[in-house]
N, C-alpha and C positions, 0 to 999 in steps of 0.2 A: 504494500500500500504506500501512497503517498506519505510522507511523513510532514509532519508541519514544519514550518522555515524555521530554522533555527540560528540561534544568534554565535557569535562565538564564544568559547566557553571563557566562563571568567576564572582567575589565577586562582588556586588553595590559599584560603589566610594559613598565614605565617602559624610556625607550630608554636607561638606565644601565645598567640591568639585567637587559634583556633580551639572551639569547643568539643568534645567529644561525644558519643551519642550516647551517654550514660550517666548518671544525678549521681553526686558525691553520695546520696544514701546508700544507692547499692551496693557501692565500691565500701563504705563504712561496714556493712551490713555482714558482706561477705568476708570481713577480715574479724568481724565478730565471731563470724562461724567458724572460723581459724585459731583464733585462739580459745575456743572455749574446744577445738576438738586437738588442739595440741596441750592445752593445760589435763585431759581428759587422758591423754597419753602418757603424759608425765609423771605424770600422780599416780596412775596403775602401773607402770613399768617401776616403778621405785618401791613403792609401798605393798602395791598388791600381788606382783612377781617377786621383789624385794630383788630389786636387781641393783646394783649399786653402778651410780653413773653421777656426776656433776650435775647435779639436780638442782641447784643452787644459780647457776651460769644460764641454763635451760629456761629458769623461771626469771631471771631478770630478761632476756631475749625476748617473754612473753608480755614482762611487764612494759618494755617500751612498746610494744605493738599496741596494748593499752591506753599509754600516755599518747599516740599517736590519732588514735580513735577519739581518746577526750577531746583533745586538743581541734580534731576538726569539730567536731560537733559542735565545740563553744566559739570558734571564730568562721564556722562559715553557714551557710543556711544550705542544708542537706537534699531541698526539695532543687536549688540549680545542679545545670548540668556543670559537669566537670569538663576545665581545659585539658586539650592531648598534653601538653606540659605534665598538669596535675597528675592524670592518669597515668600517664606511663613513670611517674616520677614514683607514685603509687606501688603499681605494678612490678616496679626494680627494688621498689623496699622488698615487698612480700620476697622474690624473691632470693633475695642475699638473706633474710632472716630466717627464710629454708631452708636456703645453704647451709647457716651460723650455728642455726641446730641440729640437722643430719649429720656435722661434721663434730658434734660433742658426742653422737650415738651413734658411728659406724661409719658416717659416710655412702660410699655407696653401697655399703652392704646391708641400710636398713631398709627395709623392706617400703617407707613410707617414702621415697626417693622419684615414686612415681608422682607425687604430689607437685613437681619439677612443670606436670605439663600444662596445670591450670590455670597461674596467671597467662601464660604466651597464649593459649585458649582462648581467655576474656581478651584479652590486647588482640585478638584475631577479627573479634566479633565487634568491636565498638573503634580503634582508631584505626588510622589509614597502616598498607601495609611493610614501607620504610621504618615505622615507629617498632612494630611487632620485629620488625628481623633484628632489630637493636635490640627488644627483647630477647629473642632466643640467642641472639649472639651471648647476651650477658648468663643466658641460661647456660650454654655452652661450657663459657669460661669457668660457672660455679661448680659444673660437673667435673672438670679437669682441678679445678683446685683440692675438692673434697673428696677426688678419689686419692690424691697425696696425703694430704694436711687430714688427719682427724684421728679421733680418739676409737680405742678397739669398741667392737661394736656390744652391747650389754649384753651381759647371759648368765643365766642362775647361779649362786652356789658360787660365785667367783672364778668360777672357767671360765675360757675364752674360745672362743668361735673364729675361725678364720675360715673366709673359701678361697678355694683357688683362684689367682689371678688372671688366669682367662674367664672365670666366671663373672670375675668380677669388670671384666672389659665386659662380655655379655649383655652384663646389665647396664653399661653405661648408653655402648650401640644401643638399646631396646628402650632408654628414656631418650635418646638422640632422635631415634626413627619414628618413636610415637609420638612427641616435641612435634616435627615438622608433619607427619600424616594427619595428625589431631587441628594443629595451626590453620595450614591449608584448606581443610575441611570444613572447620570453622569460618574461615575469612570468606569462601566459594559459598555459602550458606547465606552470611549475612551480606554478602553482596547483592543473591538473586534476590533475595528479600527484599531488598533495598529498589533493585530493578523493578519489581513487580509490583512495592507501594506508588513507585513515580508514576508507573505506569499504570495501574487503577486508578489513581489519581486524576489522570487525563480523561481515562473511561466517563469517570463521576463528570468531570465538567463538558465533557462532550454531549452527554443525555441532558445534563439542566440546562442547556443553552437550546438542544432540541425541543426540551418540555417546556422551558420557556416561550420559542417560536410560535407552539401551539395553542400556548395561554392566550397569545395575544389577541386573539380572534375575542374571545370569554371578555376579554377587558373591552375591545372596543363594542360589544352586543353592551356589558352592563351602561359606558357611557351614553352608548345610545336611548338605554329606556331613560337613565336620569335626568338627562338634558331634555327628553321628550317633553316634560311638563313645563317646567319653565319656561320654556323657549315658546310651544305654546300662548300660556301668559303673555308674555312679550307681545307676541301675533296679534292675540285679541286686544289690550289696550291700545297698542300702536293704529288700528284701523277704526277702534271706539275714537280717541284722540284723533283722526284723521276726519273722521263724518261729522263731529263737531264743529270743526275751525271753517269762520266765515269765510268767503269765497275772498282771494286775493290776501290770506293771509299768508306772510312769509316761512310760517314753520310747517306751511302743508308738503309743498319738496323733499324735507326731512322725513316728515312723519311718511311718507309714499315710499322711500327708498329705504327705509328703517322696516316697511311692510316687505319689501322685496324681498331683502338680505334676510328676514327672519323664515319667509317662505323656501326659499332659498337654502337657508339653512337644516329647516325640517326635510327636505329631500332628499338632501345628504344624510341624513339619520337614520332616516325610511331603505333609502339603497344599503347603507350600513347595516343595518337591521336584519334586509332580506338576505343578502350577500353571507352574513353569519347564518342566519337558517339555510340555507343551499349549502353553505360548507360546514354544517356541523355531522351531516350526512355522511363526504368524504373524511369528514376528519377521523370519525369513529370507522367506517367501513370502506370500502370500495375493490371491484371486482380486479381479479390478476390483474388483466392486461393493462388497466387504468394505473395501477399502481408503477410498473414497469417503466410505463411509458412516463411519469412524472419523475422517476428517478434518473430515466434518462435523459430527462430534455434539457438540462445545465450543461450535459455532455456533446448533443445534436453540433454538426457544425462544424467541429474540431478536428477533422480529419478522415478518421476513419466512419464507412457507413455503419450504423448500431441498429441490427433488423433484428425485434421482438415478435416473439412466438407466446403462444399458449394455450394448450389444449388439457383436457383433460375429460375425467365424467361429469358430467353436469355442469351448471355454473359455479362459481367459486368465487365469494367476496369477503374479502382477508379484513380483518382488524389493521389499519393505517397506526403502529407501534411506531414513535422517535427513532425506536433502538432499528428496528428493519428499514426505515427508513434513508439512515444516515447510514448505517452496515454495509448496505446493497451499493447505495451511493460510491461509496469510497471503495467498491472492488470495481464499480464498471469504471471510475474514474481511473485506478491501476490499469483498468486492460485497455481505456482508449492513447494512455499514455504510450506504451508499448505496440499496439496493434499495427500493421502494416494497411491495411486497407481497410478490414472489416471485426469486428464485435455482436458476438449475437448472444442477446439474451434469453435465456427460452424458460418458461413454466410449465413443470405438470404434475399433473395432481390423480391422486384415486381415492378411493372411499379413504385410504387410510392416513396418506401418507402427500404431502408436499415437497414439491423440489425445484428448487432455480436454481442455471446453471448459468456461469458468465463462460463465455470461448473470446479467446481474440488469438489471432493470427501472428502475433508478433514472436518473439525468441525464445518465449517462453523462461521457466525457473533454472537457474544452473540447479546441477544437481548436488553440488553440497548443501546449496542452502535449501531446498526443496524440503527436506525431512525437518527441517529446522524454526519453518514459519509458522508464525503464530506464538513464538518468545517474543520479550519486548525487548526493546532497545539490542537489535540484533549486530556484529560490529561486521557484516558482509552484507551488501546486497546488492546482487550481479545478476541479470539478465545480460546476454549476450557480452560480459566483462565492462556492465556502466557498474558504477561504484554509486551508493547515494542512499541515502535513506537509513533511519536505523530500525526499521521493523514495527515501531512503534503506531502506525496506520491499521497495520494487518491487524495487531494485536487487539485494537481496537473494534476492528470489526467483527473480529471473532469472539471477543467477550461478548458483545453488545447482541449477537445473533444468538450466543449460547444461553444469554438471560432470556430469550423468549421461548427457549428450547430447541432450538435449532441445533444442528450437526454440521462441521465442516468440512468437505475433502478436498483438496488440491494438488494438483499435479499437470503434468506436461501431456499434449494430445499426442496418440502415438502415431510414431514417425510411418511414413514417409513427412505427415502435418506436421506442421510447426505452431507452438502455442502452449496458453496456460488454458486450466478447464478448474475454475471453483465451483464447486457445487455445495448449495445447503440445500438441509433437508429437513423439515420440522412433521411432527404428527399434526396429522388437519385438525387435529382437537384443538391444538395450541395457537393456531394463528387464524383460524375459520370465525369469523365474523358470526353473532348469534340471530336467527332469523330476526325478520320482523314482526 
């Protein structure tokens, strides 16, 4: 589909200034849950295994994580969103304070060392992804320090546990690999997310601009009865005031063309009037080919010929939806842009089932993007190697067709023809107009 003009994009604020997509609560929130499940580790590795370790050192580690939570709490207001600064400034505390205590209890041989991959996770899903690889970089280096630097890892009775040093590479590869598979994961998640709120986003304003359109008929019928009576008024004292004033009085000209203009005025009300009754008719219903033919006529003219068809059992007069409306539009509008000569749109219908198909003659979909349409903001789109567009039209139409139940299939006419061939397909239940 067509994609609307777009501007050019504007520069990322500065990482001072830029905001991130997540409120200092949650980031507070989830460092609460961290120290209440590393104080919850602490305290039964000591006390309830009675395992002897620096428990002393452990618990102050905990307690600045503490004074760090108070501290935001009381100098910032927890419902704003946090700067990328903030966050990732955040994010690198958590983890060196992971590091600071894996490394008083084993290092890489405590089994909680997969905890390594949560912050880089959240820094995947909320800032850009420069910020995140600074993260795992620093996750990196705390992995390489603390499999050197740390204290034997705890265990009952005063024995000591050692595992093999290739095991213990093992585990570092296995928080490395699931670091970056976990990161990635995350970041390709809240991306498309991201692609698909913008792009719903446009859905929503493309239907209220169409429901809008439709209102306006509603609004100019209620003006009409309103004004109907005043204006009236007007009518009759301006011609009472008129049959009154004696002959060669100067204010009878006035009053005579004040009678005009308010006549005048009443039959523009009266056509307004009728004009909403004749079209409240199509607005709610009208048969196939009337509909066709109104979505194509913007298009009439522009190059290629657009010959509409429509058969089917019986007659068929469709509920006139924004959404099928503007949907239909913006594919025959794709296919007269590309068409060579011709575009034909065709309808048919049976007891069960509806279907419009748009053909045009032109180069039809490459075939990688072919399987691929109907995502938003797609970053190819090639018909015969034009570059342009980012999907966002398609997407468009095919949400808009699927709220009224509709089905989409698309693909290329087979060769020897050349072309695209969209077809929806709705049950006549869903878009059949209800008798009169």
């Amino acid at each position: 589909m067509k994609p609307p003009l777009m501007s050019e994009p504007s520069p990322l604020p500065s990482f001072w200034s830029a905001e991130s997509r997540i409120r200092l609560r949650t980031l507070i929130l989830l460092r609460w849950l961290a120290i209440l499940g590393q104080t919850a580790a602490v305290v039964l590795v000591r006390f309830g295994l009675n395992v002897e370790f620096p428990i002393e050192w452990a618990l102050l580690l905990i307690a600045v994580s503490v004074a760090l939570n108070l501290a935001l709490v009381a100098t910032r207001r927890s419902q704003e969103l946090a700067r990328e600064w903030e966050a990732a400034a955040l994010l690198a505390y958590d983890i060196v304070q992971l590091a600071a205590l894996l490394a008083l209890t084993g290092g890489l041989q405590n089994p909680f060392v997969f905890l390594f991959i949560a912050p880089v996770a959240v820094s995947a899903t909320i800032l850009r992804p420069t910020i995140t690889a600074v993260l795992a970089t620093l996750t990196f280096a705390c992995v390489g320090v603390i499999s050197v630097w740390r204290l034997p890892l705890p265990w009952p009775h005063g024995s000591t546990f050692e595992v093999p040093q290739l095991y213990e590479l093992g585990i570092a590869a296995a928080v490395l690999v699931g670091l970056g598979f976990t990161s990635v994961y995350a970041w390709r998640v809240a991306a498309e997310e991201e692609r698909l709120n913008i792009a719903l986003a446009a859905v929503q304003a493309v239907l209220a601009r169409e429901q809008t359109l439709s209102a306006l008929g509603g609004l100019a019928a209620a003006a009409a009865h309103e004004l109907g009576t005043p204006l009236a008024t007007i009518h009759l004292v301006a011609k009472e005031m008129a049959r009154d004033l004696k002959p060669g009085d100067p204010r009878a000209e006035d009053l005579h063309l004040l009678v005009q203009q308010s006549e005048r005025c009443r039959a523009i009300l009266g056509q307004l009037a009728a004009n909403r009754e004749q079209s409240d008719v199509m607005i709610q219903r009208a048969p196939v080919q009337a509909l066709l033919e109104e979505i194509a006529e913007p298009h009439q003219g522009l190059g290629p010929d657009i010959v509409i068809t429509s058969q089917g059992e019986g007659a068929l007069d469709v509920r006139r939806m924004p959404e099928i409306v503007h949907a239909l539009g913006g594919i025959v509008e794709n296919a007269v842009g590309f068409a060579r000569s011709r575009v034909d749109i065709e309808a048919r219908w049976d007891a069960d089932k509806v279907e419009v198909t748009v053909r045009d003659d032109g180069p039809g979909f490459a075939p990688a993007i072919l399987s691929r349409l109907g995502e938003p903001y797609l970053t190819e789109r090639d018909r015969e190697g034009m570059a342009g567009g980012l999907g966002l039209g398609f997407f468009i139409s095919k949400t808009l067709l699927e709220r009224t139940g509709g089905k989409l299939d698309v693909r290329n006419r087979p060769q020897p023809e050349q072309g695209a061939v969209v077809r929806t397909a709705w049950p006549r239940a869903a878009i059949e107009a209800p008798a009169l």
